[in-house]
N, C-alpha and C positions, 0 to 999 in steps of 0.2 A: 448981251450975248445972243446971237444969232443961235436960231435951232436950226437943223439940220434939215432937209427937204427930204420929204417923205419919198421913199424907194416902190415905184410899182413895176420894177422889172420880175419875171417868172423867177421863186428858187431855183437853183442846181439842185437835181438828184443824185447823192454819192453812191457809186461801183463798190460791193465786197470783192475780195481781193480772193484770186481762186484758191487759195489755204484752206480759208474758210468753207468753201463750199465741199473740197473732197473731206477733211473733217466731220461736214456734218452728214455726207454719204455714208459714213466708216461706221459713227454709232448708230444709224439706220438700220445697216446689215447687222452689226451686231445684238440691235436689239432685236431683230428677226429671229435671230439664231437663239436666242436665249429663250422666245418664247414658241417654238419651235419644240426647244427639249423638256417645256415644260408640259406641253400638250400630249408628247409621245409616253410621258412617267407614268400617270396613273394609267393606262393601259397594260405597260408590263407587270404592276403590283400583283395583280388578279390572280396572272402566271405562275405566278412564283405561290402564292398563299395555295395555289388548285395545287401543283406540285406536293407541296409540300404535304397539303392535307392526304392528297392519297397516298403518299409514303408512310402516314400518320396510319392509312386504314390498313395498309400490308401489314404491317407492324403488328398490328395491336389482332389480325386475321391469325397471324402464328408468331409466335415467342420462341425460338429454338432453343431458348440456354431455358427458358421456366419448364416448356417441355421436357427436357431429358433432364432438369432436377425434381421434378415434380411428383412423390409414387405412386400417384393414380395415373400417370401417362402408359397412353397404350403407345406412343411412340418409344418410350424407354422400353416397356416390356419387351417389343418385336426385337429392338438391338441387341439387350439382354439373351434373348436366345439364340439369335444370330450368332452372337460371340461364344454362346455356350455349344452352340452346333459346329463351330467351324473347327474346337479344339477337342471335339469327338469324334469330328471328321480324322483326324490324323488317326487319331484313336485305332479308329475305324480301321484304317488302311493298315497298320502296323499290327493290328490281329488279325488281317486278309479277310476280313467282312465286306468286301468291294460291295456287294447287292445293298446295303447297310448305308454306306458309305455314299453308294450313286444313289440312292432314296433321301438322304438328308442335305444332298450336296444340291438336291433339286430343292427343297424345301429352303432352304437357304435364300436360292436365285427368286423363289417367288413372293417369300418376305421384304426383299430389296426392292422389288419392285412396285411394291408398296409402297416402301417410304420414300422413292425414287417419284412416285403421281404425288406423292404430300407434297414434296418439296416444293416441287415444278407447280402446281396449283394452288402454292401459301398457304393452304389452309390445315388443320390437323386432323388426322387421320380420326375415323368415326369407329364406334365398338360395331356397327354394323358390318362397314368393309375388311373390320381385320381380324372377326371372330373366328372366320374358318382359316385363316391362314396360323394363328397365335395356335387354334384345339390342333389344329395339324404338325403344327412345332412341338405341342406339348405332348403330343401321343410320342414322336418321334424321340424326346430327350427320356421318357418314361421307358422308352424299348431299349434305350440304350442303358438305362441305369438296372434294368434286365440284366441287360448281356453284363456287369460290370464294368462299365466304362464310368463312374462317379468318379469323383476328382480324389476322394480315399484311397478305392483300389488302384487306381491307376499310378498315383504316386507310390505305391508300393511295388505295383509291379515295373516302374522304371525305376525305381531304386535298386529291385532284385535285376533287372536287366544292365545297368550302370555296372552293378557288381561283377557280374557273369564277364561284361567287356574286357572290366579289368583284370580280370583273371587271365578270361584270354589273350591281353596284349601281353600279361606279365609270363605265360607260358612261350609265347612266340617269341618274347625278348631272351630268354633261356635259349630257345632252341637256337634263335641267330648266333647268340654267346656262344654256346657250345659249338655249334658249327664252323664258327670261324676259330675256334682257337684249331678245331681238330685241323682247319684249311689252312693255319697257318703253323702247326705242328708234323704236318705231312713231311713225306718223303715223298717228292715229285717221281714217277716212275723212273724216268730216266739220269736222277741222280744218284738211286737207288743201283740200277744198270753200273753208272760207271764208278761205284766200290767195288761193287761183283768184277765186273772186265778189272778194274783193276789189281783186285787181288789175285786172280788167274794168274794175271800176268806178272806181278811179282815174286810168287812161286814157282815162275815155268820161267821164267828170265831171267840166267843167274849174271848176266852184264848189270843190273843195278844192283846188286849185294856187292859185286865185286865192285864198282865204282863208289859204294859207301865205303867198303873195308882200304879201299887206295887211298878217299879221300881221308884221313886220319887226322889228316895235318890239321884240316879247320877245328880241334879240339883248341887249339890255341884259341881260337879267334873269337869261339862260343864264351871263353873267361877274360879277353881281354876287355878290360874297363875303358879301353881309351876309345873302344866302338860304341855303335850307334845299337843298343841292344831292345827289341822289341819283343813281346810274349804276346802269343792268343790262346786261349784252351778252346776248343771245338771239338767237334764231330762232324761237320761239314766241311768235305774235301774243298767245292767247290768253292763256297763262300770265304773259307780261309785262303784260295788261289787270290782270289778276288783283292781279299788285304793284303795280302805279300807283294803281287806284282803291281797294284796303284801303289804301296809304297815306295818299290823301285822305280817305275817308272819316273815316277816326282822326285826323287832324291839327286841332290846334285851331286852325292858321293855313294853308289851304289854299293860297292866296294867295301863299305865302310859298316854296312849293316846288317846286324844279324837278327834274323831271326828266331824264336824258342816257339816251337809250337809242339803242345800237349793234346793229345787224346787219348781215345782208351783202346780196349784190347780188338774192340769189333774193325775200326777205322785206321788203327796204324799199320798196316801192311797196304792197302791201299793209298793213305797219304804218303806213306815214304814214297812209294813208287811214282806216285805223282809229281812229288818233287825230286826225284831222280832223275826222273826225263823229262823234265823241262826246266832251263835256266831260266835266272830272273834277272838278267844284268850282273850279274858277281853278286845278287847278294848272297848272304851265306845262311844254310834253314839246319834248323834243329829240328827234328822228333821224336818225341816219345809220349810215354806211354803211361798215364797214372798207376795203373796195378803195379809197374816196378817201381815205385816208391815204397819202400822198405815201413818207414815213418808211417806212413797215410794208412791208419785204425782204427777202430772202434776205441780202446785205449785213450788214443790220442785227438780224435779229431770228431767231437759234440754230433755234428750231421749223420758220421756213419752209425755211430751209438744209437740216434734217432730210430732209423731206417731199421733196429734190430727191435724197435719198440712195438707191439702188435698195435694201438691205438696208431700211431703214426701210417700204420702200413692199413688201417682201415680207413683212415682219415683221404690217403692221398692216392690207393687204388683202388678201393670198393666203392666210397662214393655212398653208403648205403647207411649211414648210423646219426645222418643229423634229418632228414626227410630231404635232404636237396635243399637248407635252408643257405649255405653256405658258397657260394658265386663257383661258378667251375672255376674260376681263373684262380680261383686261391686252393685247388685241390688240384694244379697240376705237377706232377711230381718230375719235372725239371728241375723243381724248384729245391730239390734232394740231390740235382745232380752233381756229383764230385768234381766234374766240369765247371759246374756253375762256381761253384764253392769254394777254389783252388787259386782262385784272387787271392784270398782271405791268407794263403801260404808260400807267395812270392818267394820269402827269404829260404826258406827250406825247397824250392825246386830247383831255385838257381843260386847254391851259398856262396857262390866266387864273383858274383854280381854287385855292384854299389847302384846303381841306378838303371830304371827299365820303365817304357813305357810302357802300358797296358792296354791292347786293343781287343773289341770286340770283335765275332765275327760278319758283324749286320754294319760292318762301318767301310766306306771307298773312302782312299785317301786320295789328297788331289791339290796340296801344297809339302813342299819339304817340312819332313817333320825333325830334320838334326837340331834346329834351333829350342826347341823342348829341351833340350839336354843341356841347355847354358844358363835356364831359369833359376834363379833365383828359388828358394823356397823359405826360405825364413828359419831354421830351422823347423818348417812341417815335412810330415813324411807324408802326405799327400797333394798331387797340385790336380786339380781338376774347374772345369768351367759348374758357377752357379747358375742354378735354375729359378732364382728364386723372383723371377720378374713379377712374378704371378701369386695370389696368396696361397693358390693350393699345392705352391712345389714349398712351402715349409714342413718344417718337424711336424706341428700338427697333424698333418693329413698324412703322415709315413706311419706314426706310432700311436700306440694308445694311452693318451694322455689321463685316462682314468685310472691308470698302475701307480702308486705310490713309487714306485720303482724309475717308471720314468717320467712321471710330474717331480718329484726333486732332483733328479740329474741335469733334465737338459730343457734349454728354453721354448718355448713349443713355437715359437716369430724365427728361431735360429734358419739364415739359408739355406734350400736344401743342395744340393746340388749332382753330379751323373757320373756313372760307368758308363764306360765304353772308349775313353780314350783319355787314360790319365797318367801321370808321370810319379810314378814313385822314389823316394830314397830309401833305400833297403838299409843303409848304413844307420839312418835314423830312426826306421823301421825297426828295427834290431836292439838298438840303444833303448827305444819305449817301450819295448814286447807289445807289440801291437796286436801280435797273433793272441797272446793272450787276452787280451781284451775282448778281442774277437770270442772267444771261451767262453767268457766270464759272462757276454750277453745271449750268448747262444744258450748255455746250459739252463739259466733261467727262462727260455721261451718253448721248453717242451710243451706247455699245454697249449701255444700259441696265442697267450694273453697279452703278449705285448708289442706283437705285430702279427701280422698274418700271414704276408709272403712273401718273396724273394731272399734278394741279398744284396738290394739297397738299403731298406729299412737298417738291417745289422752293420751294414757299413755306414750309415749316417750315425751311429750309432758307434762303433770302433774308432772313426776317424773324427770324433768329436773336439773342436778344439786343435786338430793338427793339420787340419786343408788349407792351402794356399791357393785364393780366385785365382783363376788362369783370365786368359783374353777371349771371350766370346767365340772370335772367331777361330779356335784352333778345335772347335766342337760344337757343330752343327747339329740338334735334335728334332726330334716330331716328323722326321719323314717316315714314311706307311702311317700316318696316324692321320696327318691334315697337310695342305699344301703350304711348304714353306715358302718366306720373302728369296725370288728369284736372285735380289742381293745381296743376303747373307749367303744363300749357295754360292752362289759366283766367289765371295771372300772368303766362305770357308774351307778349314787346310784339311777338317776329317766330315763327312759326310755320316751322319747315325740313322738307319734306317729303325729305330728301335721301338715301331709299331707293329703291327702282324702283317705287312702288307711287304714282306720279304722282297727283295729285287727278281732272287731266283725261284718265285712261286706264282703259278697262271694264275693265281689272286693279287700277284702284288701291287700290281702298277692300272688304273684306272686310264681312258686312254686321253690321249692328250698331257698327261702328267709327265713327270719325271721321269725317265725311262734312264738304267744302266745296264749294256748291253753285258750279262754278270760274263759270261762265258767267254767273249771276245777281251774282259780286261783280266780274266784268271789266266790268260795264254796270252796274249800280245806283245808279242815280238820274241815270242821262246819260237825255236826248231825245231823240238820233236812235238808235235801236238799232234793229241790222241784223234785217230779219226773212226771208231771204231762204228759197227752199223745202229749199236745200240744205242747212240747217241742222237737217233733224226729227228726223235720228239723233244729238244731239250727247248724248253721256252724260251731262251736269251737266243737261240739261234744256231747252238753247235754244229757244227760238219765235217 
């Protein structure tokens, strides 16, 4: 075998391939960078432990939370009297010790400004720098426990002054009471005027006696049952024009409706005359006059019996035998009036009558009210709208549920519900002796133990068990009292003013409120309307 012939040519040198070479650039730079951040580290360490350690020195220079727990801190003390300075200062001022008051109110500002250089300079306040400010405060809280300003008397004397308040809000809440029933008891001058001018004139004018004595024939129409028969008892000419003529005007059968209207001896020659000369649309008015009720007695009718009782007649016009403990509104002797109370004897004013509405005089009508007369009543002899949305229009809150008397008769959750626009059956009325009942709770309430006043209590009470719910809307309440939903007024058919805020009294109507022009709807659309001079002041606007 031949060997092979030795090679002296030069090796080749092999090229890396440019991958390799930007590769090995890449971890060059990177190792750069890495030791780079390694030479920059323990430099910031130094920073950060110097930081730290003098936040260590602040710290430990002043404590704020060990300071004001601590009782040897004079920083506690200086606060401590700070706070006890600041509630002397009122002190101060509220017994008109101003000099007192401007001397501690300065000591104050210059204690603060004490701990106001502590704060700011971290460090704690020394017994050197706050010795004269502390003996200064402490002279200043000793002058004051001098004068009685310590936290004993003091509390006494706002407790006697808390007292004294109360007293005087509770005197000033009496006198607005009283003031406002008396403003809403009033006789406006000029409706006062025109009974006067009225009465004149019906004595000196014998054309209305003679147009009652022609008119005779309407005696028919005051007993016929197949009309639309309505009752108000009042003393107010005006306010009862007011419900006559909205009821006419709204009725789509005028013609058809009569009127019964009762007052007494002061007001019927003026009311007839009133309605003398001035139509209402055909409707047809009755007047008269309680004294001619033969029946209506002492005898017969519990009220006037009262009224002969001397305690009753001290109770409701002297005002003077309980100290004033007793609300004016329950001493006001309305509440005795035979007016008022003449509900209660439907059947005996009108005995040829089977069914009648019953209107107040504080009510505008302003939907037809014939449809009342086709209701249904269930055999009750009452139909009226309830009130009882609310927990305080139940029995509870009318009666004294503490009477044995009336804790077992009636349910104290029973609904209550309103006078002022209710529809009665007299036939039914009649058949239960209703009037009796009436009697029966009256004559047990002479000492006034089982209610205190009016003649809702006695009628929630009479009509127990014999009310039939009406529909909301045929009896609108709480105007003069609070503002009602503008759409229940709009729905409803009677409107009941039967708060103190009367339509025809310069108290009644706030402005912006509900306004009834009373005078222009007691006349409107009648031909003789009264223009007499006495009339220029009348609030609703007469002329």
């Amino acid at each position: 075998m031949r060997r092979r012939p030795t090679d002296f040519r030069r090796p080749v040198k092999r090229r890396f391939s440019k991958l390799f070479w930007l590769t090995l650039c890449g971890l060059v730079v990177l190792l750069f960078i890495v030791l780079s951040s390694q030479d920059k580290q323990p430099s910031s360490r130094p920073t950060i432990v110097q930081r730290s350690y003098k936040h260590n020195r602040i710290t430990e220079g002043l404590n704020i939370t060990e300071e004001m727990l601590s009782p040897h801190s004079i920083t506690r003390q200086l606060s401590d009297q700070i706070s006890l300075a600041k509630s002397i200062v009122v002190i101060a001022k509220e017994s008109n010790n101003l000099q007192f008051a401007w001397e501690l109110s300065a000591q104050i500002r210059n204690s603060q400004i004490l701990l106001s250089n502590a704060a700011t300079r971290q460090t704690p306040l020394t017994a050197g720098e706050s010795e004269t400010a502390i003996r200064d405060m402490a002279l200043l809280l000793y002058q004051a426990q001098q004068f009685h300003y310590d936290s004993a008397t003091m509390i006494m004397k706002l407790k006697t002054k808390i007292q004294s308040l109360e007293e005087q809000v509770n005197s000033v809440n009496e006198k607005s009471s009283k003031y406002g029933q008396i403003a809403a008891e009033e006789v406006p001058k000029s409706l006062n005027c025109l009974g006067v001018r009225l009465t004149v004139e019906w004595f000196r004018n014998s054309n209305f006696q003679r147009k009652l004595s022609e008119g005779k024939w309407i005696a028919e129409k005051l007993e016929d049952n197949n009309l639309y028969h309505f009752c108000v008892f009042s003393d107010n000419i005006l306010a009862t024009s007011v419900v006559v003529n909205s009821t006419a005007l709204n009725s789509k059968h005028p013609d058809m409706v009569v009127f019964h209207l009762v007052t007494d001896e002061i007001n019927y020659a003026p009311m007839k005359a009133w309605f003398s000369m001035n139509s209402f649309r055909g409707v047809t008015v009755e007047v008269q006059k309680f004294e001619d009720f033969g029946w209506l007695n002492a005898s017969y009718v519990p009220v006037l019996k009262q009224l002969q009782d001397l305690d009753t007649q001290n109770y409701y016009f002297s005002g003077n035998n309980d100290d004033g403990k007793t609300p004016i509104k329950y001493r006001n002797p309305k509440y005795l009036s035979m007016l008022n109370h003449l509900r209660f004897y439907i059947p005996e004013v009108f005995p040829a009558l089977e069914k009648v509405v019953f209107l107040d005089d504080d009510v505008v009508v302003q939907k037809d009210l014939s449809p009342l007369f086709s209701i249904d009543l269930k055999g009750n002899v009452n139909g009226a709208v309830e009130t009882c949305m609310e927990t305080f229009h139940r029995y509870h809150k009318y009666l004294n549920y503490s009477h044995p008397l009336i804790r077992s008769h009636f349910d104290p959750d029973a609904c209550g519900w309103a006078f002022g626009m209710n529809i009665f059956d007299l036939v039914e009325w009649r058949k239960k002796n209703v009037t009796g009942i009436y009697h029966y709770w009256q004559e047990r309430n002479v000492d006034r133990t089982l209610w205190k006043l009016g003649t809702l209590p006695p009628g929630l009470l009479t009509f127990y068990g014999l009310t039939e719910p009406l529909d909301p809307k045929w009896h609108v309440l709480g105007l003069g009292y609070t503002n009602v939903d503008p759409q229940l007024i709009e729905k409803g058919a009677v409107l009941h003013f039967n708060g103190n805020s009367k339509p025809w009294l310069k108290v009644g109507m706030e402005p912006g409120g509900l306004v009834f022009d009373s005078a222009k709807i007691a006349t409107e659309s009648n031909q003789n309307f009264v223009s007499w001079e006495c009339l220029y002041d009348l609030p609703i606007g007469m002329t």
